[in-house]
C-alpha positions in Angstrom: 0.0 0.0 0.0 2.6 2.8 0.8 4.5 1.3 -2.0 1.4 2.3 -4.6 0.9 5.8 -3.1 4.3 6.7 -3.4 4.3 6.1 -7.1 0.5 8.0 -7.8 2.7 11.0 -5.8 5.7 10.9 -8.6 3.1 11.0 -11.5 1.6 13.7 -10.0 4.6 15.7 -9.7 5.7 14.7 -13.3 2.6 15.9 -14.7 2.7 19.2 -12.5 6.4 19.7 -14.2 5.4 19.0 -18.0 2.2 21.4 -18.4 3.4 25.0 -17.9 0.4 28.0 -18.8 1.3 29.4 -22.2 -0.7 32.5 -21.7 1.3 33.4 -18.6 4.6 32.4 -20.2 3.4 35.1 -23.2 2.7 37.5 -20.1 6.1 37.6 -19.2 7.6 37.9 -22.4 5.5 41.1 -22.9 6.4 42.3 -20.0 10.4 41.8 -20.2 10.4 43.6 -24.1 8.7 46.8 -22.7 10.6 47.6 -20.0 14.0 46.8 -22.5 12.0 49.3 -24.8 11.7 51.8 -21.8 15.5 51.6 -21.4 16.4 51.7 -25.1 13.9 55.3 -25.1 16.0 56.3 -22.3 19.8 55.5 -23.5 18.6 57.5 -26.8 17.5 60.3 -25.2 20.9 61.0 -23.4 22.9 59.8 -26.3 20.8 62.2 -28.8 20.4 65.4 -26.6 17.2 65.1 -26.4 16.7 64.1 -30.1 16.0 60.7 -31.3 19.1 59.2 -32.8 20.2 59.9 -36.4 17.3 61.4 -37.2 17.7 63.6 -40.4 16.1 66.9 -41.4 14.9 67.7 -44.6 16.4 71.3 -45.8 16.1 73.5 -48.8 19.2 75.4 -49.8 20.6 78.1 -51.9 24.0 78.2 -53.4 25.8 81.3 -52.8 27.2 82.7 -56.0 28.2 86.1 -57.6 25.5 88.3 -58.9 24.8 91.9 -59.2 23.1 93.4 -56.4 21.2 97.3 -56.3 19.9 98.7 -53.4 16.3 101.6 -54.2 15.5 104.7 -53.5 11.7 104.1 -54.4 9.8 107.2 -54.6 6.0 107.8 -55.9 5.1 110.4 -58.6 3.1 110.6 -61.7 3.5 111.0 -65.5 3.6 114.9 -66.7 3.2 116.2 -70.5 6.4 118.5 -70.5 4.2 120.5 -73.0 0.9 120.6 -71.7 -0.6 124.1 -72.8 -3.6 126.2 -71.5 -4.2 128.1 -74.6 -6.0 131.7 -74.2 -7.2 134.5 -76.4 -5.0 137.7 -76.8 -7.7 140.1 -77.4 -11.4 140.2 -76.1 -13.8 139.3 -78.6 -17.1 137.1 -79.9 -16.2 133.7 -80.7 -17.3 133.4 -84.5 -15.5 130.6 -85.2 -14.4 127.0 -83.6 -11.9 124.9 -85.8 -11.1 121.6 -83.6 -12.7 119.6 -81.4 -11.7 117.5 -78.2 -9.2 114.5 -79.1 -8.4 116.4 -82.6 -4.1 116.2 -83.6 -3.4 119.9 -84.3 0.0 121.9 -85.5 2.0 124.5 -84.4 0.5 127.1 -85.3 -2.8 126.2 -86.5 -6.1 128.5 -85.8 -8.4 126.9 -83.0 -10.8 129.7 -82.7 -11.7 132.6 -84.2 -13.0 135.6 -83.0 -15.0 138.6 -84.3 -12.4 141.0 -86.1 -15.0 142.3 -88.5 -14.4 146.3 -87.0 -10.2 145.9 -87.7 -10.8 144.1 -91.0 -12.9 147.5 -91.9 -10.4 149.9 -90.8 -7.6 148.1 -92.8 -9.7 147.9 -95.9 -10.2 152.0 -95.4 -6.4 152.5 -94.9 -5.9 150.2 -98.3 -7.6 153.1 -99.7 -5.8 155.4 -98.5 -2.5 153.7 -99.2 -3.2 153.2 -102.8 -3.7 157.3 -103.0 -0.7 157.8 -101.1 1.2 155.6 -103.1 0.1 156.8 -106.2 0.9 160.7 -105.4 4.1 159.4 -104.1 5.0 157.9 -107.7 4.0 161.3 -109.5 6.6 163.3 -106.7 9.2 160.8 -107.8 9.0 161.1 -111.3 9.5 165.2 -110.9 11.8 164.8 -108.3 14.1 162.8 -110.5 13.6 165.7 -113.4 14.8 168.0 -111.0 11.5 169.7 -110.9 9.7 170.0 -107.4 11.2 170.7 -103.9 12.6 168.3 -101.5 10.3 169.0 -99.2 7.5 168.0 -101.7 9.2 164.8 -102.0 9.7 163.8 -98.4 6.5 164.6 -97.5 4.4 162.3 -100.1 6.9 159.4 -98.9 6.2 160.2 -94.9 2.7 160.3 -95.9 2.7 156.7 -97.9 4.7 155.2 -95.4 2.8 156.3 -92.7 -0.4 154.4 -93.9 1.6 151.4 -94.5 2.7 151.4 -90.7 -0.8 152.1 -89.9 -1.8 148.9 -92.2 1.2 147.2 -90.5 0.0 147.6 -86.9 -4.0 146.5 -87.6 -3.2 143.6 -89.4 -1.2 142.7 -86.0 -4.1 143.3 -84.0 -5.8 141.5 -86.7 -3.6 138.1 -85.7 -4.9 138.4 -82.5 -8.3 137.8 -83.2 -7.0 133.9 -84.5 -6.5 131.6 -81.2 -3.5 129.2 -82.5 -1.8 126.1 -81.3 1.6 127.3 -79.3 2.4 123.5 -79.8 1.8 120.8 -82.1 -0.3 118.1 -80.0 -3.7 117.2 -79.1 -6.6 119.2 -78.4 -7.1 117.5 -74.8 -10.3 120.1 -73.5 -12.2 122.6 -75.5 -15.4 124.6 -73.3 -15.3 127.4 -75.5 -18.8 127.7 -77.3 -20.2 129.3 -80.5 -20.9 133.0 -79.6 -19.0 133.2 -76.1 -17.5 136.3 -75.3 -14.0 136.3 -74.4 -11.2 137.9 -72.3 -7.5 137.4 -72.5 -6.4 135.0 -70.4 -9.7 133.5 -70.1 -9.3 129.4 -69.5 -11.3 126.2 -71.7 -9.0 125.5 -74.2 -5.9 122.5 -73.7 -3.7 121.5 -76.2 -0.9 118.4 -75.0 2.1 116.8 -76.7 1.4 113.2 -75.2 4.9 112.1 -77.2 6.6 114.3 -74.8 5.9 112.8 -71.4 7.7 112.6 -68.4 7.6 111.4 -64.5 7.6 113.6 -61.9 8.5 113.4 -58.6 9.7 114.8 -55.0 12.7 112.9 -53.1 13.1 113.7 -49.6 16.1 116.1 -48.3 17.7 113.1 -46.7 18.4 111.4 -49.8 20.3 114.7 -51.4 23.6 112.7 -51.3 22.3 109.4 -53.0 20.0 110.8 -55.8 21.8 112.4 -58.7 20.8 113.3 -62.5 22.2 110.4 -65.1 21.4 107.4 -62.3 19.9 104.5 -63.1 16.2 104.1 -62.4 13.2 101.4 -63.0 10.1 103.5 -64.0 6.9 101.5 -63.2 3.1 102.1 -64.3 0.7 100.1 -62.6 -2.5 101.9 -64.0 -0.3 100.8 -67.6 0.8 97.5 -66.8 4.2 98.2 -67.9 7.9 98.8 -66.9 11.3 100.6 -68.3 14.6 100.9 -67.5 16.1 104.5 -68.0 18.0 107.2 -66.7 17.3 110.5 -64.0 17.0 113.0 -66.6 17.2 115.3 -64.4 17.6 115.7 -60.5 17.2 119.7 -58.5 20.2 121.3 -56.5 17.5 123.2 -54.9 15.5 122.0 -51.8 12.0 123.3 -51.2 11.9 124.7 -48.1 7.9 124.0 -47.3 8.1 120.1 -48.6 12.1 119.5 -47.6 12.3 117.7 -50.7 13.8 118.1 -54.4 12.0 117.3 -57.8 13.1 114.5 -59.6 12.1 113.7 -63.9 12.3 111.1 -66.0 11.5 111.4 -69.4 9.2 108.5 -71.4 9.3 107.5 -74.3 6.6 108.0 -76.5 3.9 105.7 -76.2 0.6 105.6 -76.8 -0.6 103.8 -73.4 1.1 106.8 -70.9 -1.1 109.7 -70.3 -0.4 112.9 -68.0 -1.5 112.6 -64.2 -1.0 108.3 -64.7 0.9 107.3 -61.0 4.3 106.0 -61.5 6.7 104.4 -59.4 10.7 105.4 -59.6 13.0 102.9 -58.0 16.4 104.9 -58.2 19.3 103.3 -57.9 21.7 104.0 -55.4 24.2 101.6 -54.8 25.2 98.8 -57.0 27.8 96.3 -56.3 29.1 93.8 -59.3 30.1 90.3 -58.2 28.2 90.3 -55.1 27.5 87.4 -52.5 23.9 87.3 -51.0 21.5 85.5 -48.8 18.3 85.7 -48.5 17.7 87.9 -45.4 14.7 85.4 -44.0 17.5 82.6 -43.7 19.7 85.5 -41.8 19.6 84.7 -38.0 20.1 86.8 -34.6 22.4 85.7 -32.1 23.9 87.4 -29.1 27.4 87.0 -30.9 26.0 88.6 -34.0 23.9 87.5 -37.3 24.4 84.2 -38.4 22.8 81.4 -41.2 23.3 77.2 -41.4 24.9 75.9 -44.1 24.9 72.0 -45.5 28.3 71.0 -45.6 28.9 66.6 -45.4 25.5 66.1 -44.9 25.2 68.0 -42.0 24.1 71.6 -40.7 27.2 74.1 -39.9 26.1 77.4 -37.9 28.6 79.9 -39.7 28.7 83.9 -38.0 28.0 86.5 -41.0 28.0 90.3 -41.2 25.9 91.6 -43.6 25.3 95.3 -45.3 22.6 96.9 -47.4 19.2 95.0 -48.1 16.9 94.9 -51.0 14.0 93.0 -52.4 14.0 90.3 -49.7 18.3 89.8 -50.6 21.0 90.6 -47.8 24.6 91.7 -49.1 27.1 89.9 -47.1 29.9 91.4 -46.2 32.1 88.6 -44.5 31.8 84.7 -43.3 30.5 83.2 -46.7 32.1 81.9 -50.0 31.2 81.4 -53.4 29.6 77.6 -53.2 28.5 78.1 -49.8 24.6 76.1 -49.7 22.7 78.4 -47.3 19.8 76.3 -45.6 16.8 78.7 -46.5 14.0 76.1 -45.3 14.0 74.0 -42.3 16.4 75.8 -40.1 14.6 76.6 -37.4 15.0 74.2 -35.0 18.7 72.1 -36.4 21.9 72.8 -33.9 25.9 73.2 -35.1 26.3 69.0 -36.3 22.9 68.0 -36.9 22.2 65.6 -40.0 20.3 66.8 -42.7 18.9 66.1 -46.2 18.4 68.4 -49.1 
């Protein structure tokens, strides 16, 4: 009997031995891989400074290389016809007469009105009359002068006499002239209020001729940039309201500073074109410094530091914090002055957050 219960005792124990739980056995796996994960997480973390290992940023860069850079002096003004005429009457008179219309190409020179001179037209054709006496005794003087018969006195005084009337004659048909409104310039009749039968002064306003082929801009500079704005300097003249751009010259730039606006006047002459009309706004970007063979960044890639400006550059495949002065700025472009060579790939995107070393991808 104790001989049979010790054996039913080892096939217990044998069968206890042999049948292990495979869930709980899974359990414990689980349980040993996440707390090696935990410690893996944590040995990155100090190895990385705080930055997953070998992780890579993604960059955009520029390559530094020599270009042209110009720095503006941009300025606001607007288009002016440098023959833009407010044409007046030089005698009062009725308006008997109107030769153009609005929009019409005239000539220098051409009648645009004309006015009542029926009163001088009189008086000359009376002092034709006259002449044509005067003449005619003159002649008869003559011809006994030169026989010797007759005094001098007789002679000299049927000349007086003749050319007297002709001076007379002379001076009404000049009065005459300015009974005929003309063109001072050859252009285009750009406003015309006079009206059939309108009485007018000297002086009097409604009539505009312009020379729209002779154009230019116009505008004021500020005092402070006396030393940086000169005549012959280059300049980008641009018409929004036209759509269109040039590049030209200062024709001319004033030594003189207006004491009310502490600025100077500025022109530009245009060329002729059919699409640029007086009073159009215009923008002058005026050159003032230009540099040939120039290195630049762009100035949003420029960063501040308390050791001074500074920009990352991809060098190995990895981000190198270079220190950088830079200069003038214009149109979103920074001249450098020192730190950077030709070649040199600026990171422009994706900066932000990389330290000196980091690994990056462009």
């Amino acid at each position: 009997m104790k001989r049979f219960t010790y054996l039913i005792a080892i096939a217990i124990f044998a069968a206890c031995g042999q049948s292990k739980d495979p869930k709980a056995e899974l359990a414990e796996l689980k349980k040993e891989r996440a707390s090696l994960d935990s410690k893996i997480a944590s040995l990155e973390k100090e190895v990385g400074g705080g930055k997953p290992a070998l992780q890579v940023t993604e960059v955009s860069v520029v390559e530094v290389q020599p270009v042209i850079f110009k720095s503006f002096v941009e300025v606001q003004g607007k288009v002016d016809a440098q023959e833009n005429v407010q044409v007046s009457a030089e005698a009062p008179g009725v308006i008997t007469a109107i030769n153009v219309r609005p929009g019409q190409q005239v000539s220098r020179g051409q009648v645009l009105v004309q006015l009542d001179d029926k009163v001088i037209r009189q008086n000359i054709s009376q002092l034709q009359t006259q002449l044509e006496l005067q003449t005619s005794l003159f002649n008869r003087q003559k011809k006994l002068w030169d026989q010797k018969i007759g005094t001098e006195v007789q002679y000299i005084t049927a000349k007086t006499q003749k050319e007297a009337v002709e001076k007379q004659i002379a001076v009404l048909r000049s009065q005459l002239a300015m009974y005929r409104v003309k063109s001072p310039i050859s252009g285009t009749v750009d406003q015309m209020d006079w009206k059939l039968g309108q009485a007018l002064n000297p002086g009097m306003p409604g009539l505009t001729v312009v020379n729209a082929n002779n154009l230019k801009v116009k505008a004021e500079v500020a005092e402070s940039y006396a030393g940086r704005v000169n005549t012959g300097d280059e300049v980008m003249v641009i018409l929004p309201d036209a759509q269109d751009s040039l590049s030209t010259r200062v024709t001319f730039a004033s030594r003189v500073i207006d004491p009310a606006s502490r600025s100077f006047e500025v022109n530009v002459k245009l060329p002729a074109k059919g699409k640029y009309r007086p009073n159009m706004l215009a923008i002058l970007k005026i050159v003032d410094f230009r540099s040939n063979g120039a290195l630049t960044v762009p100035i949003n890639a420029v960063q501040k530091s308390e050791s001074g400006e500074f920009v990352y550059v991809a060098e190995g495949g990895k981000a190198k914090r270079v220190i950088i002065t830079t200069d003038k700025v214009s149109e979103g472009q920074a001249l450098v002055a020192s730190g950077l060579k030709a070649g040199d790939k600026v990171i422009t995107l994706g900066f932000q957050n990389l330290n000196e070393g980091d690994p990056v991808k462009i």
